[in-house]
Every structure is written in C-alpha cells, then in structure tokens.
C-alpha positions in Angstrom: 96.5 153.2 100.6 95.7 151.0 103.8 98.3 152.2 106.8 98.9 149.9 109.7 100.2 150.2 112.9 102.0 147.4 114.5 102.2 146.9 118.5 104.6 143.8 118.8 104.9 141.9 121.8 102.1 142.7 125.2 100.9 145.5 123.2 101.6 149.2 123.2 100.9 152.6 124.3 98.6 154.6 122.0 97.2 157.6 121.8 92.9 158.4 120.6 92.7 161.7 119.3 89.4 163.4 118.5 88.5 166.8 117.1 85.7 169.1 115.9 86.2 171.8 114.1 84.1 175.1 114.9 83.5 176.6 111.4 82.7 179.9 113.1 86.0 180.6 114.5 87.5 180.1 111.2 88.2 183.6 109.1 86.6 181.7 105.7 85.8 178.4 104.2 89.0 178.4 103.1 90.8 178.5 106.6 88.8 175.9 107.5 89.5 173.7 104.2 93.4 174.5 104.4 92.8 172.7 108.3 92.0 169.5 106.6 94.3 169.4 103.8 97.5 170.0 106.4 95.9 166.8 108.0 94.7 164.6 105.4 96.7 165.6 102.5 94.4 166.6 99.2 94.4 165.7 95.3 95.5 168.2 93.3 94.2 168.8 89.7 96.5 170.6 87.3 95.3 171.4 83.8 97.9 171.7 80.8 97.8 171.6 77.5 94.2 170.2 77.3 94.7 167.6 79.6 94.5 167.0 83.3 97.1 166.0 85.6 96.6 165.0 89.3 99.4 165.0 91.7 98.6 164.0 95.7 99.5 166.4 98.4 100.6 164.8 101.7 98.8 166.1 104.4 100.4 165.2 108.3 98.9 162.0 108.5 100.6 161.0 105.6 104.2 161.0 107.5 103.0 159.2 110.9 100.9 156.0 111.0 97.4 155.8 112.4 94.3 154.0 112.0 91.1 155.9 111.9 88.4 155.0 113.4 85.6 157.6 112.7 85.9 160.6 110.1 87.5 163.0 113.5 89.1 160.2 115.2 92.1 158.2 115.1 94.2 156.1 116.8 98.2 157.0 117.0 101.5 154.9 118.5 102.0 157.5 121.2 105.9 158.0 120.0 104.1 160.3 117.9 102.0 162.5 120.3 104.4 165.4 119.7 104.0 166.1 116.5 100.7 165.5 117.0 99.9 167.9 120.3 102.0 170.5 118.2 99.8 170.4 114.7 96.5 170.6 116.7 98.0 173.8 119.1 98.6 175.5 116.2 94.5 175.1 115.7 93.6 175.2 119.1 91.6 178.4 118.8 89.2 177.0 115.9 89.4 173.4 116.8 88.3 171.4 119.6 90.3 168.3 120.3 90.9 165.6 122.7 93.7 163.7 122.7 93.6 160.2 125.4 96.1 157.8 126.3 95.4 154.1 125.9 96.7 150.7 126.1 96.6 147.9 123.6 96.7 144.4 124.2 98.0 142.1 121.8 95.9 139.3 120.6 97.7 135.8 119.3 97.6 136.0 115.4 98.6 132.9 114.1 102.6 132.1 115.4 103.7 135.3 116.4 102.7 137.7 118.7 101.7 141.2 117.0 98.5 143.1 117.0 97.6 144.5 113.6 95.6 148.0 114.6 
C-alpha cells in the first residue's frame, strides 16, 4: 500500500523525523522489536486447523500519512507532529530521534497546483 501526502496550493509545512534506536538501552530483543511494530504495524501469522491465517497489525504510521524516505526517516504534514512528538517521548530513553521542520514548495503538475510527496 503506497500512502501519499498531498500539499495543495504554495506548498506546506512538514515535518522530517529521524531516529536510531540504541539496542543497548532496550531490556531485550523483544522491547526493541515491540518499538517497531507500534510504528510500522507487523503481519501476524495465526495457525488453525492445519492451515495458516495472516491478519496485518496497524502500527502508528498506519493512521497518519507520511512518505519515507530512508528505513529511519520520514517525512510528515506537520498537523501531525503531536502524535508524533508523543509516540517517540514515550521511547525517548532507548531511542534517539530528531524531528525538523520544513517547507515544501509545490511544483506545477499538469493543470492544478498540488505536490504529490
């Protein structure tokens, strides 16, 4: 599934946020696993009756647009810096992260005026 964020208009105010995680400050593989699946959402894998049924676990990233640009990076519309700022506090003492404001500019697409991110 491909999300996009549209900035309509002169463009829009985003957010860049960047992490690391420090596997050392987490109490087990686990903790540091259960991180990434509250962000990204996972695939669950169920078996029953000699078969296997997969059901998809949203993650926070499933609920608010973005666009990523490397695996610890993404871009956000800044409406949604809150929720954002709030997930990663709740890390703050195992994970590392950066979050900067920016700026888009909208480029002419055609014969309207969005920017596809």
């Amino acid at each position: 599934m491909v999300v996009r964020i549209e900035i309509r208009k002169d463009g829009g105010e985003c957010i860049i946020i960047s992490f690391r995680t420090n596997p050392e400050r987490f109490s087990s593989d686990y903790e540091r696993i259960a991180f990434f699946r509250k962000l990204h959402g996972w695939k669950q894998t169920v078996p029953r009756n000699g078969k296997n049924y997969e059901y998809r676990r949203n993650g926070l990233l499933d609920s608010v647009p973005h666009e990523k640009i490397a695996d610890s990076v993404f871009l956000v519309a800044k409406e949604h810096m809150r929720i954002m700022e709030e997930f990663f506090r709740e890390w703050e003492e195992k994970v590392d992260y950066d979050i900067m404001d920016v700026v888009l500019k909208a480029r002419r697409h055609g014969h309207n005026n969005r920017t596809n991110i």
